[in-house]
C-alpha positions as CSV (number, residue, x, y, z in Angstrom):
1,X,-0.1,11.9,7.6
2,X,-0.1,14.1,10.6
3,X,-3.0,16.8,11.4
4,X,-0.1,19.3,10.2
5,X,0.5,16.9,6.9
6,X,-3.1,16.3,6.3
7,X,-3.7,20.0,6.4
8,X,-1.2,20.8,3.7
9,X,-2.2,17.3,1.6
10,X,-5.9,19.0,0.8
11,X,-5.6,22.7,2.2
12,X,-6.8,24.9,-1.3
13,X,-5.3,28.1,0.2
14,X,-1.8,29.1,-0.9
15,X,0.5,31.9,-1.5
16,X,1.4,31.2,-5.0
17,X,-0.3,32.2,-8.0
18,X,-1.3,28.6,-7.9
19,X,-5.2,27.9,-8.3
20,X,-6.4,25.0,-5.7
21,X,-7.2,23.0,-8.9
22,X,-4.0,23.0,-9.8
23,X,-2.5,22.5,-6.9
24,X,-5.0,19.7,-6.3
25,X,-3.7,18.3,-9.6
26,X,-0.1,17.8,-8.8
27,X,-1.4,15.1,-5.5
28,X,-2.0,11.4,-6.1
29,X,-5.9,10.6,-4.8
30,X,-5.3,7.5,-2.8
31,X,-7.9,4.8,-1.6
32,X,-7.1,3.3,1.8
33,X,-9.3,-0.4,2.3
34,X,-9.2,-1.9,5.5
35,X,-8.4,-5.6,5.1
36,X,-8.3,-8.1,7.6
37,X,-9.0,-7.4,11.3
38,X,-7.3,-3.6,11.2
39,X,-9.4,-0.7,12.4
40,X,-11.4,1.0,9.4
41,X,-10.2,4.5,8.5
42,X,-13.7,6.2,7.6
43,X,-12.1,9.5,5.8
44,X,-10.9,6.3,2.9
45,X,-9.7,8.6,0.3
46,X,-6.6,11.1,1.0
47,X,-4.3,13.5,-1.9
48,X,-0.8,12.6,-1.0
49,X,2.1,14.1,-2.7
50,X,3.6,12.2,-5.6
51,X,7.1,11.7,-4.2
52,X,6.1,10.0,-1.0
53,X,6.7,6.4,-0.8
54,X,5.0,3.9,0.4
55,X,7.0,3.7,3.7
56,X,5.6,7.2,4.4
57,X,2.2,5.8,3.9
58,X,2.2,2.9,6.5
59,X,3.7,5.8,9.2
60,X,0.5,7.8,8.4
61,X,-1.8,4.9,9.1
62,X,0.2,3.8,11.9
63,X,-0.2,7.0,13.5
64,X,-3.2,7.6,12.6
65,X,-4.9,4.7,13.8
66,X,-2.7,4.6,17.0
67,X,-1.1,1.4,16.6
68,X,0.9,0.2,19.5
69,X,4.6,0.6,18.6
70,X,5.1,-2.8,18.2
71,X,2.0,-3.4,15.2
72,X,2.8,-3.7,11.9
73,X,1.2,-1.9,9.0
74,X,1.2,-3.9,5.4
75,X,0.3,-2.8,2.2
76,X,-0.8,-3.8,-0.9
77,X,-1.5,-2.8,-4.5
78,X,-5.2,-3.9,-6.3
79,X,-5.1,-6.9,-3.4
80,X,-2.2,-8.4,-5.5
81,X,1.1,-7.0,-4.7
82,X,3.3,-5.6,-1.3
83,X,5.4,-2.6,-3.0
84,X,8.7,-1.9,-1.7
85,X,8.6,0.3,1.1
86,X,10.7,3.0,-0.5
87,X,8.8,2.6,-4.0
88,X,7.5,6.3,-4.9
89,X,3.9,6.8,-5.0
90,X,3.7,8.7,-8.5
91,X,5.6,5.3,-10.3
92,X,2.7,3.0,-8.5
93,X,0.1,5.4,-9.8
94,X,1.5,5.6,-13.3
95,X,1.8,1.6,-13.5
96,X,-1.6,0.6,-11.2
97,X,-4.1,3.6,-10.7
98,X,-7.4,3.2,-12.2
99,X,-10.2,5.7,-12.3
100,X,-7.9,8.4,-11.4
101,X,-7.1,6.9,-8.2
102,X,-4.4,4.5,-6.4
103,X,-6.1,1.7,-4.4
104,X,-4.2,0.4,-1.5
105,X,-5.2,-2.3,1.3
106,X,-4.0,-1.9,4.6
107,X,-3.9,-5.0,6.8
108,X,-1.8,-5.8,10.1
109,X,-1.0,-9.2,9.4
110,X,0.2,-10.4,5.4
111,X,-2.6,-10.9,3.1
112,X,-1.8,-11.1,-0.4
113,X,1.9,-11.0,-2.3
């Protein structure tokens, strides 16, 4: 996510008869875990809109850990699984999320899968 996308992910303000809660209720709450020897993001949990996929995801961390161009960002599901980059994050959440949220690992270098 950029500042911009980050902003709009968990602003509560909005011109819609739309209450926050509600519009809160609509994102996916999504657990980033640093794995391996990747920087640690310490803001670990982020709302992310439903029909983002996964490739969208790794573009956020990649830019917002300032990767070199050249780094690779993998993820993975519950430390089990790589989902396809253009898998949508509602289906993952639907199939995987537990306690109301979506855990995904973040590594540099392939871990699990």
């Amino acid at each position: 996510m950029t500042d911009t996308e980050e902003a709009q992910a968990t602003a509560s303000t909005s011109t819609t008869t739309t209450t926050p809660t509600e519009k809160d209720a609509a994102k996916i709450c999504v657990l980033l875990n640093a794995t391996g020897n990747v920087p640690i993001i310490k803001k670990r949990t982020w709302t992310v809109d439903p029909n983002k996929t996964v490739s969208w995801i790794q573009k956020f961390i990649h830019k917002f850990l300032k990767l070199d161009a050249n780094e690779q960002i993998f993820l993975y599901v519950n430390q089990t699984f790589a989902p396809a980059p253009d898998q949508i994050i509602k289906n993952l959440y639907e199939c995987h999320g537990t306690n109301g949220k979506l855990v995904l690992y973040y590594c540099k270098n392939q871990a699990w899968g």
